[in-house]
PyMOL Python script that loads the backbone (N, CA, C, O; Angstrom):
from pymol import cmd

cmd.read_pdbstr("""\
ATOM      1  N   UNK A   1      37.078 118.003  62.681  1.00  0.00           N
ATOM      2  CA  UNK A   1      36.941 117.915  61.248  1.00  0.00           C
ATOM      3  C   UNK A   1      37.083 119.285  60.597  1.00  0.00           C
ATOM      4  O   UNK A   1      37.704 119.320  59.534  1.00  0.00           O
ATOM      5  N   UNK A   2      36.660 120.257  61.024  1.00  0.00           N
ATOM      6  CA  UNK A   2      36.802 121.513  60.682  1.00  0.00           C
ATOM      7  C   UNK A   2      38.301 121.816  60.822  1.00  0.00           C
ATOM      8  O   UNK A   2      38.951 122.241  59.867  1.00  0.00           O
ATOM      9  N   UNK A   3      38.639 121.673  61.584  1.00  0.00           N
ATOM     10  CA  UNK A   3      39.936 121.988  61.557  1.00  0.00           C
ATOM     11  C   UNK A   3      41.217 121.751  60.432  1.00  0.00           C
ATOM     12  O   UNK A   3      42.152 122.359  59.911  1.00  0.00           O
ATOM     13  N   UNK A   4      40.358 120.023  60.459  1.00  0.00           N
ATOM     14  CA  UNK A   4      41.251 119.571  59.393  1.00  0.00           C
ATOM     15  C   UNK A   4      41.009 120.442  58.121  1.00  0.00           C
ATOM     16  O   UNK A   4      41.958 120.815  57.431  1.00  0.00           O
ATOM     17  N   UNK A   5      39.941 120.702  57.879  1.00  0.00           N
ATOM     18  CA  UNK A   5      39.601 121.433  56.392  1.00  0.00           C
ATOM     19  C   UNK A   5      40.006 122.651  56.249  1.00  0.00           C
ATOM     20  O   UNK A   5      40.242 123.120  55.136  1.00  0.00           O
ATOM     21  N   UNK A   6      40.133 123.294  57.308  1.00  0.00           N
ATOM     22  CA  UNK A   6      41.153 124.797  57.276  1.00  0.00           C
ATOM     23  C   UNK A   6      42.588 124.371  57.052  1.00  0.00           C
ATOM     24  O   UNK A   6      43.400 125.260  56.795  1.00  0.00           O
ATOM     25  N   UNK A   7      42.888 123.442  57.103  1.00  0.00           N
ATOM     26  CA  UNK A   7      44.560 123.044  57.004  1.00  0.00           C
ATOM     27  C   UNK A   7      44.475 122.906  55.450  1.00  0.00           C
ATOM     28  O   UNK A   7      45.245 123.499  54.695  1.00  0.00           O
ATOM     29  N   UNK A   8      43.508 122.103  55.048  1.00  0.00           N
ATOM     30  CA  UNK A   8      43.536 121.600  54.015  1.00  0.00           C
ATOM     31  C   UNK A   8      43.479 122.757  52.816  1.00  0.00           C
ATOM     32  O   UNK A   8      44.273 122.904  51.887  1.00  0.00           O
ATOM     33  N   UNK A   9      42.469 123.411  53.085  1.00  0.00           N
ATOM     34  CA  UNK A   9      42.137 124.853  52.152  1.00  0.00           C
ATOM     35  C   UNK A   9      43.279 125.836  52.544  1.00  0.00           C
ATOM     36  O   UNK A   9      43.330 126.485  51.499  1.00  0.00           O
ATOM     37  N   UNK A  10      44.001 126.247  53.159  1.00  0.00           N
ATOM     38  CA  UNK A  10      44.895 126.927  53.549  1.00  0.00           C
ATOM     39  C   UNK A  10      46.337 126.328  52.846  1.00  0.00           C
ATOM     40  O   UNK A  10      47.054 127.084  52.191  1.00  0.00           O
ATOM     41  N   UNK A  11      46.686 124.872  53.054  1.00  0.00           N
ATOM     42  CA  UNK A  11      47.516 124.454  52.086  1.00  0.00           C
ATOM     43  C   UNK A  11      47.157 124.244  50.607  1.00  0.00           C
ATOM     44  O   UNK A  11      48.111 123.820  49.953  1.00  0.00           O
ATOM     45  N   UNK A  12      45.759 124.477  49.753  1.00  0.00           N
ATOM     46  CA  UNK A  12      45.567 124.601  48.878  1.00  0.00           C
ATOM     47  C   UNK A  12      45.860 126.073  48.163  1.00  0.00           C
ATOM     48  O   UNK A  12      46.188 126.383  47.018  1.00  0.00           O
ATOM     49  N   UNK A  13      45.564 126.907  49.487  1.00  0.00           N
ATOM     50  CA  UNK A  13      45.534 128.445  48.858  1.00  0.00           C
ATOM     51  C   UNK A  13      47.221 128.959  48.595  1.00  0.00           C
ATOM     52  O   UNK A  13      47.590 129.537  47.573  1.00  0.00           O
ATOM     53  N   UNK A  14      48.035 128.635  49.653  1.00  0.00           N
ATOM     54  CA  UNK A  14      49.427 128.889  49.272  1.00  0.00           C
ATOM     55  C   UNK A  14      50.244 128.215  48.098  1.00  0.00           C
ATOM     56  O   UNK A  14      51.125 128.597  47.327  1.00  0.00           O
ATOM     57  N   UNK A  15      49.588 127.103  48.303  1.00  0.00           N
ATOM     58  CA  UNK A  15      49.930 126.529  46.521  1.00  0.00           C
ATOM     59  C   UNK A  15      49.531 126.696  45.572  1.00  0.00           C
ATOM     60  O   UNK A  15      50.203 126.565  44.549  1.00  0.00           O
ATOM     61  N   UNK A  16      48.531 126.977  45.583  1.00  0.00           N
ATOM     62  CA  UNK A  16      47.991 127.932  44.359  1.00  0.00           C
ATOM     63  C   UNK A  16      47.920 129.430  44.405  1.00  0.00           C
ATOM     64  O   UNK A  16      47.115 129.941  43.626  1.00  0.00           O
ATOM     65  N   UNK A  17      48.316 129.879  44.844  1.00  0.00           N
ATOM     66  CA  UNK A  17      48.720 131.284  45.156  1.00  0.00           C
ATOM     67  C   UNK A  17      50.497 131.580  44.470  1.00  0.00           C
ATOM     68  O   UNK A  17      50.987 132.540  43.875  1.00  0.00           O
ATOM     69  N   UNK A  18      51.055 130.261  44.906  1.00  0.00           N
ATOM     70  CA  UNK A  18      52.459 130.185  44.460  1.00  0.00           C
ATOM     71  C   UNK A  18      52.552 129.876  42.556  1.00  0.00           C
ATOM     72  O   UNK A  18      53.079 130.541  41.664  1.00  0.00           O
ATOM     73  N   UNK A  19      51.951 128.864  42.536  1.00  0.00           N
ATOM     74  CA  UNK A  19      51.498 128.697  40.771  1.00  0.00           C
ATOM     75  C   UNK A  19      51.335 129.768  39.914  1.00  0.00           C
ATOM     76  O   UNK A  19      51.982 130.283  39.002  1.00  0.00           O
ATOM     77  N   UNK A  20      49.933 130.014  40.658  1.00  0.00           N
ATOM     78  CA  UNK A  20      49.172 131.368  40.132  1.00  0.00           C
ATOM     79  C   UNK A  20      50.592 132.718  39.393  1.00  0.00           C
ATOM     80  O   UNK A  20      50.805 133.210  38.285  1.00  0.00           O
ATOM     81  N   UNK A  21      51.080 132.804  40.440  1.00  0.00           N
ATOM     82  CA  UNK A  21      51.802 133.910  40.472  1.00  0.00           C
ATOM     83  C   UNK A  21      53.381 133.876  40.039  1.00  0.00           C
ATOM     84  O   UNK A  21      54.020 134.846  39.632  1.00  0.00           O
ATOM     85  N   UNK A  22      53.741 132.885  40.172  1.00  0.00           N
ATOM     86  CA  UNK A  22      55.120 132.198  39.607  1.00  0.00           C
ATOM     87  C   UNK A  22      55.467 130.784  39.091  1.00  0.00           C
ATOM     88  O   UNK A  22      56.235 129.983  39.625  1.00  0.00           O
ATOM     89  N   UNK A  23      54.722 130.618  37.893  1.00  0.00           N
ATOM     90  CA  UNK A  23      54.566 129.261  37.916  1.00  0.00           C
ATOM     91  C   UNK A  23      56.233 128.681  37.104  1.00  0.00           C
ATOM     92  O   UNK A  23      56.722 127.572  37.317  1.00  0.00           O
ATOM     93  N   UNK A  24      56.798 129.658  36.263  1.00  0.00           N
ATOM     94  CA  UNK A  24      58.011 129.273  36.071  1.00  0.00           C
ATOM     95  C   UNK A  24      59.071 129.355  37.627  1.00  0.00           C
ATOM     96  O   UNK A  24      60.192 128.872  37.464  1.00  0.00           O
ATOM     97  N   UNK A  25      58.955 129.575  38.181  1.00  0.00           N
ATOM     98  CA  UNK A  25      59.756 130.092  39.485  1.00  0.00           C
ATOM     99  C   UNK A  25      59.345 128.446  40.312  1.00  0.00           C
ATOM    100  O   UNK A  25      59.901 127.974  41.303  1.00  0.00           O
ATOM    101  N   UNK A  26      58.476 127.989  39.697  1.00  0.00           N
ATOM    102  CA  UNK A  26      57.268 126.485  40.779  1.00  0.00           C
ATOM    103  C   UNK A  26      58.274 125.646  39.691  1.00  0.00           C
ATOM    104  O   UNK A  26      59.045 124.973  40.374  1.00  0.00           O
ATOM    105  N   UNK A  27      58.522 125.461  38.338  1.00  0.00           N
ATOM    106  CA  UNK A  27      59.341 124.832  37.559  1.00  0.00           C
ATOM    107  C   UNK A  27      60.797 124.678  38.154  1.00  0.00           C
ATOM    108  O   UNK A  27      61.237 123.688  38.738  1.00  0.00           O
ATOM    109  N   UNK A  28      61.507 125.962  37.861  1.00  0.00           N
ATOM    110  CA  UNK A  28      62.469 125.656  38.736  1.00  0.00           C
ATOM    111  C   UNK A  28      62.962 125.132  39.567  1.00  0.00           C
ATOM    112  O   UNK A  28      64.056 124.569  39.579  1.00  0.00           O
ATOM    113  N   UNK A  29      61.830 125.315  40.778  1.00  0.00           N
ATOM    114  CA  UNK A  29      61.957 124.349  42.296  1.00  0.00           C
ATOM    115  C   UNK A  29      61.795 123.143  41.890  1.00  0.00           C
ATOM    116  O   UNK A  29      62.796 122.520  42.246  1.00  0.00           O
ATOM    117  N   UNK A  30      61.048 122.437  41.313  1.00  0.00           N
ATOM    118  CA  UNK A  30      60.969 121.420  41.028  1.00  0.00           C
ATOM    119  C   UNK A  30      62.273 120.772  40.084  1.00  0.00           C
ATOM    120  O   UNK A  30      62.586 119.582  40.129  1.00  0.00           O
ATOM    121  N   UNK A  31      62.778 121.524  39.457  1.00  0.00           N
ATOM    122  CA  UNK A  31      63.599 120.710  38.794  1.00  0.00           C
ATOM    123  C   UNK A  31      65.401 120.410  40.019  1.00  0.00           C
ATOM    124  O   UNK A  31      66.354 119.654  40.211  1.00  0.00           O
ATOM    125  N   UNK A  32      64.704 121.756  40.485  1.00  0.00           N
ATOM    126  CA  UNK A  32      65.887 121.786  41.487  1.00  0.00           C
ATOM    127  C   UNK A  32      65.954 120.387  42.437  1.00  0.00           C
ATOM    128  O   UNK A  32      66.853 119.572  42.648  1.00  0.00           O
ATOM    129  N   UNK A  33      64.539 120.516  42.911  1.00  0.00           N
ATOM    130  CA  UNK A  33      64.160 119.325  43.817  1.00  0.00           C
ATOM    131  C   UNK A  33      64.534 117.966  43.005  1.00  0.00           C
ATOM    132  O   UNK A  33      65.401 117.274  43.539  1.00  0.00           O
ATOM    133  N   UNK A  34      64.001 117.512  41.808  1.00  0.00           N
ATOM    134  CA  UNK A  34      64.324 116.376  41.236  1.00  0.00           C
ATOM    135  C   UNK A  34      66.350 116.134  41.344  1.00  0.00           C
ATOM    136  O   UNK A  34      66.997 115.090  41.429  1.00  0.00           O
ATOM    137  N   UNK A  35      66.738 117.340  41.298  1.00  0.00           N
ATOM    138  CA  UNK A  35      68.504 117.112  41.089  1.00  0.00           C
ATOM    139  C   UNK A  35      68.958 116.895  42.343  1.00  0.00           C
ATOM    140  O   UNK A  35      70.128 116.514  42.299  1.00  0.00           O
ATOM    141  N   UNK A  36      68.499 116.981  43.529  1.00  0.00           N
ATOM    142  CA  UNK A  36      68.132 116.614  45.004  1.00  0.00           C
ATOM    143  C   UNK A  36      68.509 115.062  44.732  1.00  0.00           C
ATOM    144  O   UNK A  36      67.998 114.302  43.910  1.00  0.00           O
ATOM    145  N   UNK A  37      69.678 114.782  45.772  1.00  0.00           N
ATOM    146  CA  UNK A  37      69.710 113.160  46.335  1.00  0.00           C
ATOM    147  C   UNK A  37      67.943 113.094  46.873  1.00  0.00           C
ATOM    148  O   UNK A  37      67.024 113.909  46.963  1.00  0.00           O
ATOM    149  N   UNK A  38      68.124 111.737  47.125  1.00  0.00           N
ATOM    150  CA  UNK A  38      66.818 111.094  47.801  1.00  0.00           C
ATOM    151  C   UNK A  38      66.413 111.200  48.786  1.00  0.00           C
ATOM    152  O   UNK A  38      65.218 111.270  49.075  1.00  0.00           O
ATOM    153  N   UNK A  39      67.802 111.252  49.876  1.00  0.00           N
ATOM    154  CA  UNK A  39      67.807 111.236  51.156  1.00  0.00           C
ATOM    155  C   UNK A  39      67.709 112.584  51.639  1.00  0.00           C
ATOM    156  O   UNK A  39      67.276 112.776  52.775  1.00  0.00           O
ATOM    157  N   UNK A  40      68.107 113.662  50.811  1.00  0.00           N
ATOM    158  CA  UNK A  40      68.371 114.905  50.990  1.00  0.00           C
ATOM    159  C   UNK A  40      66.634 115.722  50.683  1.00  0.00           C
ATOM    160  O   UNK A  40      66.232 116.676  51.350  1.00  0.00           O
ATOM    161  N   UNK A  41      66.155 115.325  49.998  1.00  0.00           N
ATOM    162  CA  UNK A  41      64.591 115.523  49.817  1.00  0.00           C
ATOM    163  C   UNK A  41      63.864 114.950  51.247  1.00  0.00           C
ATOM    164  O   UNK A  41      63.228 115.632  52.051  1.00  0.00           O
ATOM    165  N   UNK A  42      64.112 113.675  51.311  1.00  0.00           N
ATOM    166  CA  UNK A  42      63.635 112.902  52.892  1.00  0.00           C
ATOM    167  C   UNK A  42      63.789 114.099  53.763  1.00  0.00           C
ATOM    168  O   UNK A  42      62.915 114.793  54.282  1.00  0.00           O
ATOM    169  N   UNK A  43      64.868 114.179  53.804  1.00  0.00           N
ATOM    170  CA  UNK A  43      65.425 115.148  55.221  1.00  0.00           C
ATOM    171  C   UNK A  43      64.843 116.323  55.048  1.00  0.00           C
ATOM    172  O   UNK A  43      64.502 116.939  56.057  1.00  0.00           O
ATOM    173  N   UNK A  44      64.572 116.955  53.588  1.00  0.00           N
ATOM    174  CA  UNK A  44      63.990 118.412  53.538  1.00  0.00           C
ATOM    175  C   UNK A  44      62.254 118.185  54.059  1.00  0.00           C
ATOM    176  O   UNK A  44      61.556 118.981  54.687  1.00  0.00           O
ATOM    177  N   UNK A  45      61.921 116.899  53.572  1.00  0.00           N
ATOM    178  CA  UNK A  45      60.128 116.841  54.086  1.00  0.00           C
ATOM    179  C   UNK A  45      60.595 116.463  55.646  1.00  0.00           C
ATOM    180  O   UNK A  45      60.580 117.550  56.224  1.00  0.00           O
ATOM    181  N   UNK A  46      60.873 115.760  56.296  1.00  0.00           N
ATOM    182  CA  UNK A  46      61.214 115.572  57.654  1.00  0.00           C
ATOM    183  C   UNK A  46      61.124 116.998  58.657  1.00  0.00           C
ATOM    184  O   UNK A  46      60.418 117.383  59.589  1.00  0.00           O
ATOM    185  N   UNK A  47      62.053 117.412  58.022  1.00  0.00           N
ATOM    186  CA  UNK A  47      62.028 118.843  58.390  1.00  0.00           C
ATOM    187  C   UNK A  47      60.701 119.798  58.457  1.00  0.00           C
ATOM    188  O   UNK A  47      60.226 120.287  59.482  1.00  0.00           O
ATOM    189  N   UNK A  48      60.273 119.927  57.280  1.00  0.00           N
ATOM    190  CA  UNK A  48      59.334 120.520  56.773  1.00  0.00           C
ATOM    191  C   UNK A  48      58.165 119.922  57.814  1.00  0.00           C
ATOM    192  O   UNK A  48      57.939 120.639  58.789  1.00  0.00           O
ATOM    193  N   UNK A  49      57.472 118.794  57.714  1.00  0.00           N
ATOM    194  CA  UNK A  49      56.936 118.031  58.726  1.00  0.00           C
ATOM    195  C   UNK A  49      56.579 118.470  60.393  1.00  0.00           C
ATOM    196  O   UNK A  49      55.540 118.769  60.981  1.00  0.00           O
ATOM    197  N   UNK A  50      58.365 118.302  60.893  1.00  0.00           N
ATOM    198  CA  UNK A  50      58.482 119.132  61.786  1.00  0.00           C
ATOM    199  C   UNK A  50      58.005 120.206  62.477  1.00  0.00           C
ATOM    200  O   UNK A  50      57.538 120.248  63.615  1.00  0.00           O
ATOM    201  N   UNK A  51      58.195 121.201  61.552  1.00  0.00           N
ATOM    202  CA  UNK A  51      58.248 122.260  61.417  1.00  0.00           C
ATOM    203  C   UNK A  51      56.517 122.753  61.608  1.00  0.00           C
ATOM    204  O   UNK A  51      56.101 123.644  62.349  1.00  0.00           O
ATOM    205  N   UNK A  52      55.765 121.924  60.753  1.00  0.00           N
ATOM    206  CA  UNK A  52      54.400 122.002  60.799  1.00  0.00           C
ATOM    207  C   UNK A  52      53.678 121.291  61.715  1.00  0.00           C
ATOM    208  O   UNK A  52      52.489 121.603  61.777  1.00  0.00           O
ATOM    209  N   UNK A  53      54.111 120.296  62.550  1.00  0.00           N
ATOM    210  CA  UNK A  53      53.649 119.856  63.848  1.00  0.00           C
ATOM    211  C   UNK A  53      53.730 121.030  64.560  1.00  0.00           C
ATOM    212  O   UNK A  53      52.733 121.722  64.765  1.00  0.00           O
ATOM    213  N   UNK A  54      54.853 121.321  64.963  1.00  0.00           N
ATOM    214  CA  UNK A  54      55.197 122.287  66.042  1.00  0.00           C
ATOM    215  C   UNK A  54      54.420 123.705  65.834  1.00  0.00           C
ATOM    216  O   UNK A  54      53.927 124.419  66.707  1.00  0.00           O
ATOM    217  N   UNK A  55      54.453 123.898  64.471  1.00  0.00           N
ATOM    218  CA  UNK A  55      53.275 125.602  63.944  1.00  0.00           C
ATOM    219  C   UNK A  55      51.462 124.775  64.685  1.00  0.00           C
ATOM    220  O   UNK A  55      50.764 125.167  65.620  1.00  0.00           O
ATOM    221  N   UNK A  56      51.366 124.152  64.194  1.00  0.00           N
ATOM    222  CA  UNK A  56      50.028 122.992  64.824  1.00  0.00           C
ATOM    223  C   UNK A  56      50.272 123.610  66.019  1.00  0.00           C
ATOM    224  O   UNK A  56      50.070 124.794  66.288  1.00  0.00           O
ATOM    225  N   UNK A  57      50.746 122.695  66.769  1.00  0.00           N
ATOM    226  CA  UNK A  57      51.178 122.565  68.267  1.00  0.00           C
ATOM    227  C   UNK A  57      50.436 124.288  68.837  1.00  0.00           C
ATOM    228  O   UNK A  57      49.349 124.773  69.153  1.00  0.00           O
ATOM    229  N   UNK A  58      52.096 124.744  68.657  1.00  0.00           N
ATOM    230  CA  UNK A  58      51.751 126.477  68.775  1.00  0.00           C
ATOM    231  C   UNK A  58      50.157 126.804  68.793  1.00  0.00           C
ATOM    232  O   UNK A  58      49.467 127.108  69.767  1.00  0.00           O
ATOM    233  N   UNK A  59      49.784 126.658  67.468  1.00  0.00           N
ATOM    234  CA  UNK A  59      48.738 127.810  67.007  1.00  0.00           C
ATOM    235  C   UNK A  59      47.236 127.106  68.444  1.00  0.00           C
ATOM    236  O   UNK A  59      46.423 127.567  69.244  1.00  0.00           O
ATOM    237  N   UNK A  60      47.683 125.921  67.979  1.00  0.00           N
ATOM    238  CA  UNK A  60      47.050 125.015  69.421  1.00  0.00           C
ATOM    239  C   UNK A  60      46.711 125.605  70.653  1.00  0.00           C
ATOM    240  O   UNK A  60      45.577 125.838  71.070  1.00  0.00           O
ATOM    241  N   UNK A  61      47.761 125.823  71.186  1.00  0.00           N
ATOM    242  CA  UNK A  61      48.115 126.150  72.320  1.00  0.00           C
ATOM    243  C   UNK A  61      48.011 127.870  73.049  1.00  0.00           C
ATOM    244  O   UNK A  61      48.066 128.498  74.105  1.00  0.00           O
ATOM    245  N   UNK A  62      47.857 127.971  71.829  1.00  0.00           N
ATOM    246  CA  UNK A  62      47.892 129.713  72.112  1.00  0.00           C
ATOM    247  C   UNK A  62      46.501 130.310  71.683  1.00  0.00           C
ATOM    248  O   UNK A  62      46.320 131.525  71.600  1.00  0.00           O
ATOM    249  N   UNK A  63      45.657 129.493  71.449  1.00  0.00           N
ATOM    250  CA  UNK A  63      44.292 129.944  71.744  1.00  0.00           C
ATOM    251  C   UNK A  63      43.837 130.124  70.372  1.00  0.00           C
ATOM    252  O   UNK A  63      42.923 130.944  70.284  1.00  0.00           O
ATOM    253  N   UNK A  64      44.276 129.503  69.085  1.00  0.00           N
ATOM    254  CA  UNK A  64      43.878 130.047  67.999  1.00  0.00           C
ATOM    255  C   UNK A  64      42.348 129.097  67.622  1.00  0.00           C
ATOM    256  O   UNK A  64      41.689 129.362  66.617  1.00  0.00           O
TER     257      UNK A  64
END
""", "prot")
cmd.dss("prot")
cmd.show_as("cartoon", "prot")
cmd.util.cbc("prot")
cmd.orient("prot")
């Protein structure tokens, strides 16, 4: 359970860290993202997903 809540506060802090500090720059992406096919967003979270199992996995595994 702890664990989960460091994921959780840790993905709160980079997103609000990103806002905080560029929130027209957070507009942009987003509008960018909305002009994004459907499938092409799918595939970018898929990825993304990925990407964060395997950082999991890692940080797992290596004693963190």
């Amino acid at each position: 359970m702890s664990l989960l809540l460091l994921a959780i506060g840790l993905v709160l802090s980079v997103e609000g860290l990103a806002l905080a500090l560029a929130p027209s720059r957070m507009e942009d992406l987003l509008a960018r993202f909305s002009a994004m096919p459907r499938d092409q967003r799918r595939a970018l979270g898929l990825g993304a997903l990925a990407l964060g199992v395997v950082l999991v996995w890692l940080a797992r595994h290596l004693g963190a």
